[in-house]
C-alpha positions in Angstrom: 129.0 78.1 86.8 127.8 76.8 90.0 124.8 74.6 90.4 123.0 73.2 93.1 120.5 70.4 93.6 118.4 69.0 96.3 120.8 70.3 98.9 119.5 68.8 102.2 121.3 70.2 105.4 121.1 68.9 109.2 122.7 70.0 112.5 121.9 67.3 115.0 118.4 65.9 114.2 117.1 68.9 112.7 116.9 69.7 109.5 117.5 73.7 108.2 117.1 73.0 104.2 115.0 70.6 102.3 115.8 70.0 98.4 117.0 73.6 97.0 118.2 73.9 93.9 119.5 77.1 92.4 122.4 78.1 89.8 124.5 81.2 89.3 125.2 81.3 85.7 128.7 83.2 84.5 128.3 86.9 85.1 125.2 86.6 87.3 124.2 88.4 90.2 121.7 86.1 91.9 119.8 87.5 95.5 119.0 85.1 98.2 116.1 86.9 100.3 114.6 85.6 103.6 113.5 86.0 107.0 115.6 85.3 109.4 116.2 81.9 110.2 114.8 80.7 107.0 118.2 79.4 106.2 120.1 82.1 103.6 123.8 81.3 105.9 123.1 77.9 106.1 123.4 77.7 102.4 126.0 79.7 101.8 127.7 77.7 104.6 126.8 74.4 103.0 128.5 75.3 99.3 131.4 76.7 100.6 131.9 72.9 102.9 131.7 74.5 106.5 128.2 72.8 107.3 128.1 69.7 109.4 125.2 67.1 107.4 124.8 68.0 103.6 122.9 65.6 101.3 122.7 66.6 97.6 125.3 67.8 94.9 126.8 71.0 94.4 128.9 71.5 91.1 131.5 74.1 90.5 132.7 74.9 86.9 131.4 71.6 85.8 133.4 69.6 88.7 131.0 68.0 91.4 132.7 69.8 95.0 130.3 67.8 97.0 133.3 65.9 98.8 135.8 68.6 98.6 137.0 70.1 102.0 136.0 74.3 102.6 139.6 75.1 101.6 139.7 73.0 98.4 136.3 74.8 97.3 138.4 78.4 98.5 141.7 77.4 96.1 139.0 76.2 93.3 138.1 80.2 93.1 134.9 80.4 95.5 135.2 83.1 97.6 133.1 83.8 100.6 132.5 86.8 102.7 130.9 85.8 106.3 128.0 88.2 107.8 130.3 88.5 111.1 133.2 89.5 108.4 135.6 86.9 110.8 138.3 89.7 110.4 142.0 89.7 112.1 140.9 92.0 114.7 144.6 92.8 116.0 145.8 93.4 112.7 145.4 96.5 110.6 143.5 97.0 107.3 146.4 96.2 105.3 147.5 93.0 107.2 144.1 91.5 106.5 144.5 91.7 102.7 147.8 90.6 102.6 147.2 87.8 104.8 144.4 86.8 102.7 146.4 87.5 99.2 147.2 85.1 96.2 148.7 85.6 92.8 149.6 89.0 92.1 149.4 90.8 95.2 150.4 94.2 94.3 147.9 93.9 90.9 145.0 92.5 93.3 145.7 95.1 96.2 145.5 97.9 93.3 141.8 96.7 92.4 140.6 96.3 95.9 141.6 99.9 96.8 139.8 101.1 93.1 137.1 100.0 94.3 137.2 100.9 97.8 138.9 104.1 98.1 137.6 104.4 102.0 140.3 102.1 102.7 143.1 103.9 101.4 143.3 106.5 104.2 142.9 103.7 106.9 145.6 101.0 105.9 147.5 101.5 109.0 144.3 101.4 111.4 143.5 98.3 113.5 140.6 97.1 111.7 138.9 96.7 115.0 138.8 100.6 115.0 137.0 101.0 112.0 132.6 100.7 112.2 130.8 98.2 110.7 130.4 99.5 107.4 134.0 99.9 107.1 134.8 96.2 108.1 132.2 94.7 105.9 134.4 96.9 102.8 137.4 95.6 104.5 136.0 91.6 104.6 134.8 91.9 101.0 138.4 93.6 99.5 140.1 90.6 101.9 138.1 88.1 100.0 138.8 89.6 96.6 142.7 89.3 97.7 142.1 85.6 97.2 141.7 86.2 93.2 138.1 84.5 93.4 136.0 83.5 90.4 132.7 83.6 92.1 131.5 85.5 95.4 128.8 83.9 98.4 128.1 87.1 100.2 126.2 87.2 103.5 124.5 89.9 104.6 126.9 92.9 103.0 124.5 95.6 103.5 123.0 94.8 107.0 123.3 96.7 109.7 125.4 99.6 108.4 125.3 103.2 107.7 123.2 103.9 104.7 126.2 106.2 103.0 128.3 102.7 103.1 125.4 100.3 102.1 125.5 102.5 99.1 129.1 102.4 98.6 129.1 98.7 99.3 125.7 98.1 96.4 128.0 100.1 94.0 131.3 98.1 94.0 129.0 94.6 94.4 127.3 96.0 91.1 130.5 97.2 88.9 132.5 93.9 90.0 129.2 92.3 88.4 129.5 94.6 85.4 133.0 93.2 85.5 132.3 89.6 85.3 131.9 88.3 88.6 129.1 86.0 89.1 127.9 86.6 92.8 125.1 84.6 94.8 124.1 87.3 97.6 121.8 86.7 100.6 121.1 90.3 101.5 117.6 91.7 102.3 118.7 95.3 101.0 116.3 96.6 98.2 118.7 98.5 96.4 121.2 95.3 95.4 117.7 93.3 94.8 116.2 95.5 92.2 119.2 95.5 89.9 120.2 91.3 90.9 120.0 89.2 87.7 117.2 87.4 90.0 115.7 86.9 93.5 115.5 84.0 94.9 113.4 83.7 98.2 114.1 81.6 100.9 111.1 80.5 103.2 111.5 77.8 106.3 114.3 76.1 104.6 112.8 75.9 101.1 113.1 77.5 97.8 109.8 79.5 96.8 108.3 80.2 93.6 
């Protein structure tokens, strides 16, 4: 479903990855783990279009997206979910989903609140009231608004309460049980011991 091959990414004169490959097969939950700084955003960053110097091909669904602007890959069903979240600060919970929605909003708005039920009792709260746990459900139900058919997730779990990491690891894992293929750079053990794989991430390259 997606596939990537000797990505190669720059900013300036530096280079932050060197020839990864990887794929995310249909219904796969794949985990990208690394230190930081060995370059787990940058990739996400480079297959959704929003890094500066990319060499290599990334295919979508069979279509090469190498070319394709960051909101062409976003319409083509790739839906991405920042570690700094990059929420409407000034507008409440429910503003940021509908903002974000396509297709059937009232259908998609249903699912999103199945599957986090926190947000239900806060849709009128400014969403920069709510802690960290609670934006990072907020971000991900925002980006499932968008009807995606695959999810780059950065960081979900880190630097939240451990109640919500586990609320956030379950709805990750039944949207997975669902269907949705999922490439994940998170250095939480409980998503990693039920991923599909793990991938690791060391200085920019892919490790054995």
């Amino acid at each position: 479903m997606l596939s990537v091959q000797n990505l190669n990414v720059w900013y300036g004169a530096a280079q932050a990855l060197f020839d990864v490959s990887l794929q995310v097969a249909p219904g796969e939950l794949v985990v990208l783990q690394g230190l930081n700084g060995a370059g787990k955003s940058t990739l996400l960053q480079a297959i959704m279009g929003l890094s500066p110097r990319v060499s290599g091909v990334i295919s979508y669904e069979n279509n090469s997206i190498s070319a394709w602007e960051s909101h062409r890959r976003a319409q083509a069903g790739l839906g991405y979910v920042a570690e700094d979240r990059r929420l409407f600060t000034g507008l409440t919970v429910l503003e940021n989903l509908r903002v974000a929605a396509r297709g059937d909003v009232d259908a998609n708005e249903a699912q999103v609140l199945a599957l986090f039920p926190a947000l239900k009792t806060m849709l009128r709260r400014v969403s920069s009231q709510m802690s960290g746990g609670e934006q990072q459900m907020l971000a991900i139900a925002r980006t499932l608004m968008t009807a995606p058919r695959l999810l780059l997730l950065d960081e979900p779990c880190e630097g939240i309460s451990p109640v919500l990491v586990e609320s956030i690891v379950d709805a990750l894992l039944l949207l997975r049980a669902r269907g949705m293929p999922m490439l994940v750079a998170e250095q939480n053990k409980l998503l990693a011991e039920r991923a599909d794989r793990v991938i690791t991430l060391v200085a920019g390259q892919l490790t054995a």
